[in-house]
C-alpha positions in Angstrom: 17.4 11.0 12.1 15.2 10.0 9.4 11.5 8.9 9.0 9.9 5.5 7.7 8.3 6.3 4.8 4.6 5.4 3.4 3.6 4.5 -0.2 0.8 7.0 0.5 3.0 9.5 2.1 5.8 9.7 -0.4 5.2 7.9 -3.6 8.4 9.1 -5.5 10.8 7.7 -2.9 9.1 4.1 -3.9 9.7 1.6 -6.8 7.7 -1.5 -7.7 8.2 -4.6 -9.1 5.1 -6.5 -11.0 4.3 -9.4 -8.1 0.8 -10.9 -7.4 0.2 -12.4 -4.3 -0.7 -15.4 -5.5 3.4 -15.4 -6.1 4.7 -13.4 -3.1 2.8 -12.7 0.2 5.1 -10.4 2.6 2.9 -11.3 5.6 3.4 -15.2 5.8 7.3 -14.9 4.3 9.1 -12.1 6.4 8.1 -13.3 9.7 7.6 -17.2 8.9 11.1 -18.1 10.7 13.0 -18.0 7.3 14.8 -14.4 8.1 14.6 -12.9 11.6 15.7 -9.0 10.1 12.1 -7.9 9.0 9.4 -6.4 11.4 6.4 -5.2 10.3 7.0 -1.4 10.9 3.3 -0.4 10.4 0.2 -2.2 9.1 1.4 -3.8 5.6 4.4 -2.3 5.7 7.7 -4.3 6.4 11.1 -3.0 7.4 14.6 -4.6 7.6 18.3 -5.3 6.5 19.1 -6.9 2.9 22.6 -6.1 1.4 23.9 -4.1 4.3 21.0 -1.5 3.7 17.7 -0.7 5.1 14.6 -1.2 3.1 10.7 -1.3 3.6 8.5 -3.2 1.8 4.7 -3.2 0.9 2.2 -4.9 -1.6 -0.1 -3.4 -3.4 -2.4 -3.7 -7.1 -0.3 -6.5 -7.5 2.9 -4.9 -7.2 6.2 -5.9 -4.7 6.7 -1.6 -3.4 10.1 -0.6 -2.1 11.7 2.1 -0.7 16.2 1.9 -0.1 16.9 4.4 2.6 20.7 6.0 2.9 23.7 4.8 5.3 25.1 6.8 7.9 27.9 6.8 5.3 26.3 7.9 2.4 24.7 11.1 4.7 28.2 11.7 5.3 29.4 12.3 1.8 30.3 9.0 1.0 28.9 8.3 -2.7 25.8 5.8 -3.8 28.0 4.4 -6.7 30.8 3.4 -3.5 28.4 1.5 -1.1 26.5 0.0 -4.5 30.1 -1.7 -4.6 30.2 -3.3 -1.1 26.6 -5.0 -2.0 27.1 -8.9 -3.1 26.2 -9.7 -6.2 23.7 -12.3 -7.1 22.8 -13.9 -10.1 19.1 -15.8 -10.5 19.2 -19.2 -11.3 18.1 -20.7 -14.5 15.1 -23.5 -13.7 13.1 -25.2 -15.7 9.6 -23.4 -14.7 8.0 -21.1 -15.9 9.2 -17.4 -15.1 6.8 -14.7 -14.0 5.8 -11.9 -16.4 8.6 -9.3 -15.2 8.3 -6.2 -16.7 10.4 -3.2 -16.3 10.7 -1.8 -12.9 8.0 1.0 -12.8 9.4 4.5 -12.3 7.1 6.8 -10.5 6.9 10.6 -11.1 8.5 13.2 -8.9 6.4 15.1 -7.0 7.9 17.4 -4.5 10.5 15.0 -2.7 13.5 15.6 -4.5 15.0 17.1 -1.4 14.9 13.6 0.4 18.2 12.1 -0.2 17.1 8.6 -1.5 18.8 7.5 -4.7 16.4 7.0 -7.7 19.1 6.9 -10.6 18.0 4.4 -12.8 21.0 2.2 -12.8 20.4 2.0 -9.0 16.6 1.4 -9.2 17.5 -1.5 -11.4 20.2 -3.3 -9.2 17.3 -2.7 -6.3 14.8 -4.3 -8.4 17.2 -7.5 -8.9 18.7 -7.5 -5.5 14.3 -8.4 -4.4 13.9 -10.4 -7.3 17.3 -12.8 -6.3 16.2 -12.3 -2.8 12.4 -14.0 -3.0 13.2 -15.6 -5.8 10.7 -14.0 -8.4 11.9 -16.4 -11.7 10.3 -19.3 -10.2 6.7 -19.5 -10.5 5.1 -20.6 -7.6 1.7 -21.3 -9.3 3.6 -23.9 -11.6 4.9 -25.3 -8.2 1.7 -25.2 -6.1 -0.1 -26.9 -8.9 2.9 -29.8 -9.7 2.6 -30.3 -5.4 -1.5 -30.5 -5.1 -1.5 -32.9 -8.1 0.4 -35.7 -6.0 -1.1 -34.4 -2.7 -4.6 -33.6 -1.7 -3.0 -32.7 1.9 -0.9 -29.9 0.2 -3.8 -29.1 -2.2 -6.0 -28.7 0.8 -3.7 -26.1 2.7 -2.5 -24.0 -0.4 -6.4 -22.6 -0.1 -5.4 -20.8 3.3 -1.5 -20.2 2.3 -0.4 -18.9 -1.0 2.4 -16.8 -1.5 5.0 -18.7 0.5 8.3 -18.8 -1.1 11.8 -19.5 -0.1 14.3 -16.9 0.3 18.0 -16.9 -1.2 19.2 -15.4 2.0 23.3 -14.6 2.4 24.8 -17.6 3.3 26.6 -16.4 6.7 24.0 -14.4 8.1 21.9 -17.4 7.2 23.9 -20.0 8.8 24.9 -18.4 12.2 20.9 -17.1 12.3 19.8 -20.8 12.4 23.2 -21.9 14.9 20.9 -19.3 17.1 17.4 -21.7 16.6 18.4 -24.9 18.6 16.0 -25.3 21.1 14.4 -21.5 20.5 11.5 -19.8 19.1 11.0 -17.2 16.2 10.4 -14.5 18.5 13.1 -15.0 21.2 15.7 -16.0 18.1 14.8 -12.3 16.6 16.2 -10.9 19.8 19.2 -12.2 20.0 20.0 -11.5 16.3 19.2 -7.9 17.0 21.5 -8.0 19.9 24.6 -9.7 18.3 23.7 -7.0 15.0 23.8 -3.9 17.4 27.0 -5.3 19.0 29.2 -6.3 16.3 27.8 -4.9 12.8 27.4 -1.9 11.3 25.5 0.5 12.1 23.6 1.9 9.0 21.1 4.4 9.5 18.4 5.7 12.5 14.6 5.7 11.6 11.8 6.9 14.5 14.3 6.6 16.9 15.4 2.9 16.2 18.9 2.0 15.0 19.6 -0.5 12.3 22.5 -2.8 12.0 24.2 -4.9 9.3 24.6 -8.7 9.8 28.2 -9.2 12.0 31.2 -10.5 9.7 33.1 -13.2 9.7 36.3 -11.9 11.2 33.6 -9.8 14.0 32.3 -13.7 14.9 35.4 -15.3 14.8 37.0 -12.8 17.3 39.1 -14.1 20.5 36.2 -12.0 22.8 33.1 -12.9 20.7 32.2 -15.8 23.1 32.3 -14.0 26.2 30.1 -11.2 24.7 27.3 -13.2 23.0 26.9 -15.0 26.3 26.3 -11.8 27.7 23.6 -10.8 25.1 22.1 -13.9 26.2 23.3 -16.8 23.6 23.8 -19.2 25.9 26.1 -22.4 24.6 25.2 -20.9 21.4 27.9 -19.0 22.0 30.1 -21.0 21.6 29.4 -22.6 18.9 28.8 -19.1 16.6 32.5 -17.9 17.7 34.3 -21.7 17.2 31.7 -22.4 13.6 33.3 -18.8 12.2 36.9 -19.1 12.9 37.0 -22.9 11.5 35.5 -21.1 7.9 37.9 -18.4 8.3 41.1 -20.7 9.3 40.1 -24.1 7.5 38.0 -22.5 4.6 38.3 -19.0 4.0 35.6 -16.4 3.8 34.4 -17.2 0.9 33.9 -21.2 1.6 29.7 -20.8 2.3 29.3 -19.0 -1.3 31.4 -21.5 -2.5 29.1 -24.4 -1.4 26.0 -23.2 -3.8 28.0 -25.0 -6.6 28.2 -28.5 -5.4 25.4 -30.9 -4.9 23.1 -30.9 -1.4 24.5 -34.3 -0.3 27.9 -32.9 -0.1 26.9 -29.3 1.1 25.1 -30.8 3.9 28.0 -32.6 4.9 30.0 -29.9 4.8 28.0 -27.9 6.9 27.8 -30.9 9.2 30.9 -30.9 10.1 30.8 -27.0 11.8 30.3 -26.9 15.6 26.6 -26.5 16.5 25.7 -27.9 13.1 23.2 -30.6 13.0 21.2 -32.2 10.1 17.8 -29.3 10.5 20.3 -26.1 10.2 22.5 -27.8 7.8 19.3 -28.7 5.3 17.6 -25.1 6.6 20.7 -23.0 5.4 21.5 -25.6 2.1 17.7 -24.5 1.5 18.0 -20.8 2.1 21.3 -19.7 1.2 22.6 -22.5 -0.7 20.7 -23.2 -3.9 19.3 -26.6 -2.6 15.7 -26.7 -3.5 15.2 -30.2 -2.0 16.9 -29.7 1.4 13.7 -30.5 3.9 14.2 -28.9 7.0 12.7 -31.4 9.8 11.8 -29.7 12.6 9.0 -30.0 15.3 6.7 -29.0 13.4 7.4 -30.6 10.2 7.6 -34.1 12.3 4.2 -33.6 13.8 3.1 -32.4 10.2 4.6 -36.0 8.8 3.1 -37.6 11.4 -0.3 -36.3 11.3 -1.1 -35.9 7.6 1.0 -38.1 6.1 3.5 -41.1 7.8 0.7 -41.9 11.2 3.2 -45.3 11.6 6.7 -43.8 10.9 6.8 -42.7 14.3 4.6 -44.4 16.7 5.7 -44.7 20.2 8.7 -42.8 19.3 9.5 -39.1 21.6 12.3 -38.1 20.3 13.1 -37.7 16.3 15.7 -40.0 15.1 18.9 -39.7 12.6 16.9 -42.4 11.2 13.2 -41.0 10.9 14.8 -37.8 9.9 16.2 -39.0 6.5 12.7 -41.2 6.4 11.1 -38.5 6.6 13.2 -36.1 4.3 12.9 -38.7 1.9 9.1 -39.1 1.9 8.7 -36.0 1.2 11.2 -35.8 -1.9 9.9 -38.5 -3.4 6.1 -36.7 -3.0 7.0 -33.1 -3.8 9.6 -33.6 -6.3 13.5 -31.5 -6.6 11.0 -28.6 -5.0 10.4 -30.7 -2.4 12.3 -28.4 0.7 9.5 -25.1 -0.6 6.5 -27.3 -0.3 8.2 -28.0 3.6 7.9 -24.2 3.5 4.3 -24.0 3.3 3.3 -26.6 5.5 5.5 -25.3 8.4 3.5 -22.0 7.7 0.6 -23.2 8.4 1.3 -25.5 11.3 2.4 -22.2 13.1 -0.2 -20.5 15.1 0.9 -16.9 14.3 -1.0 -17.5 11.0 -3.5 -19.8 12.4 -7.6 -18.6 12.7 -9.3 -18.9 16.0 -11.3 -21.2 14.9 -8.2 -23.7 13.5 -7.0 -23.4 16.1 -9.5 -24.5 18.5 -10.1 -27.5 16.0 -6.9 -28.8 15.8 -6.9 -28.6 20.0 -10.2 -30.7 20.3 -9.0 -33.2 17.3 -5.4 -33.5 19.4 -8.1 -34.1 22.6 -9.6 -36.6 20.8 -6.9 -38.7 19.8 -5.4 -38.4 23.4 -8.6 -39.7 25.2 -8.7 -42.6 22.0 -4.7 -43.9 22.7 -5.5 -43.8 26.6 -9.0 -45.5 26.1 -7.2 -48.4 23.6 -4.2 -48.4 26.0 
């Protein structure tokens, strides 16, 4: 068993990238409901799965910290250079924003760890460093993008004070997808269970650290299995269930495994579609994965929150008298929003959702946006 390591503690096991928060802020991205694989280990610190291995995360002088522990496998005998093979490869997207300053991923000096089986060979610190920088998307500026969205919206202006440093993720497609099958009807804390559960049961396990287990994300061929119904019922899915076992065998037997890659190369309306047509699929986790795992920057998720959001802030008459959201007033309200934001329009969604949760909320936010919802209550009954 192994230890979770500390910049402070052991500085030569960690590599940086060059990442202001102004660009990046770990503690409103990791657990915003984007990814449900990172817990905040200790203070600042921030430890999960990406690319079948376990990482943790810090920030720091304006630096994105990392430390890549070792598989079960690779404590085995089983070489760096042969699980570097099994990681996907990503390559970033070309936009037409600016790029942050990236300089060369800083190499700290060794100081007494070498005995701590962690790879730092160069080649491998690099792919690290590009694996974080596909993975939060470090080529797009967000300060280019927060300024474009507060100069057509005082609302977004307004909340970008409180909330900088929210970015989308470029998630893997499948572990994207049947993570947000899990959200109907849920919340970010009892959806973080179950992924746990289903990653303990059928992935991989990949190393021990304090006592706690980590898992990879379940293949395809794992979901898509004749007993994987029966079992994630048991861990507590639900009809969920059902449809995470029937959505992976039609990609395996209609599409094939690589269908969901396949879908970043053609345009949202018809990757959305396709998406639509999986069991359990509806329009928010078809636009939530085209956003997060599929290349569609103007996918806009409409959930709860975004509705109340819309119409709070922005559409007060799209919805009046209406309880339940629409087909209808969810492409009205996609569509405001597009038009508003721009073809960036789905990350803007991203940092109003942030705010609207009360995890990242202030006391005394809170209690205002509880007196104005008062308010308007004892107004419509006064008027009615």
């Amino acid at each position: 068993m192994r230890h979770l390591t500390s910049l402070s503690a052991c500085p030569a096991l960690w590599r940086s990238l060059p990442c202001p928060s102004s660009e990046l802020r770990l503690d409103f991205v990791l657990p915003g409901g984007q990814s449900f694989r990172w817990k905040e280990s200790s203070p600042g610190l921030w430890t999960g799965v990406l690319h079948g291995r376990v990482w943790t995360l810090t920030q720091k002088d304006d630096r994105l910290w990392y430390a890549v522990y070792p598989n079960t496998e690779e404590e085995e005998g089983k070489s760096d250079k042969g699980t570097q093979k099994k990681a996907t490869k990503r390559k970033l997207q070309k936009t037409n924003y600016g790029a942050i300053n990236t300089e060369d991923i800083k190499q700290e000096e060794d100081d007494g760890w070498t005995n701590i089986p962690i790879s730092i060979d160069s080649k491998d610190c690099k792919k690290d460093g590009e694996m974080l920088e596909d993975y939060f998307q470090l080529h797009l500026s967000l300060r280019e993008l927060y300024r474009q969205w507060g100069e057509s919206d005082a609302n977004f202006q307004k909340v970008a004070r409180e909330f900088s440093g929210i970015r989308i993720l470029r998630q893997d497609p499948i572990e994207c997808l049947f993570s947000f099958i899990c959200t109907t009807n849920n919340h970010i804390s009892r959806i973080t269970g179950m992924i746990e559960r289903v990653c303990s049961t059928l992935g991989r396990r990949l190393c021990r650290l304090d006592s706690v287990d980590y898992f990879s994300f379940p293949s395809l061929q794992a979901l898509a299995a004749d007993n994987t119904e029966a079992k994630l019922r048991n861990l507590g899915f639900g009809y969920r269930a059902k449809f995470v076992s029937e959505s992976a065998r039609t990609i395996l037997h209609k599409h094939g495994p690589d269908w969901l890659e396949s879908l970043r190369h053609v345009s949202y309306e018809e990757a959305k579609r396709a998406l639509s047509a999986l069991p359990g699929v509806g329009a928010k986790v078809a636009d939530c994965v085209s956003l997060m795992a599929l290349d569609k920057p103007e996918a806009v998720p409409v959930d709860t929150h975004v509705w109340q959001i819309a119409n709070r802030d922005y559409l007060p008459q799209l919805g009046q008298g209406k309880k339940t959201l629409t087909d209808r007033l969810y492409r009205e309200i996609g569509d405001y929003f597009r038009n508003l934001w721009g073809p960036y329009a789905g990350w803007a969604q991203g940092v109003l959702f942030c705010s609207d949760l009360k995890k990242f909320q202030s006391p005394d936010k809170s209690q205002k946006a509880r007196t104005s919802r008062k308010n308007k209550l004892k107004q419509e009954n006064s008027m009615s």
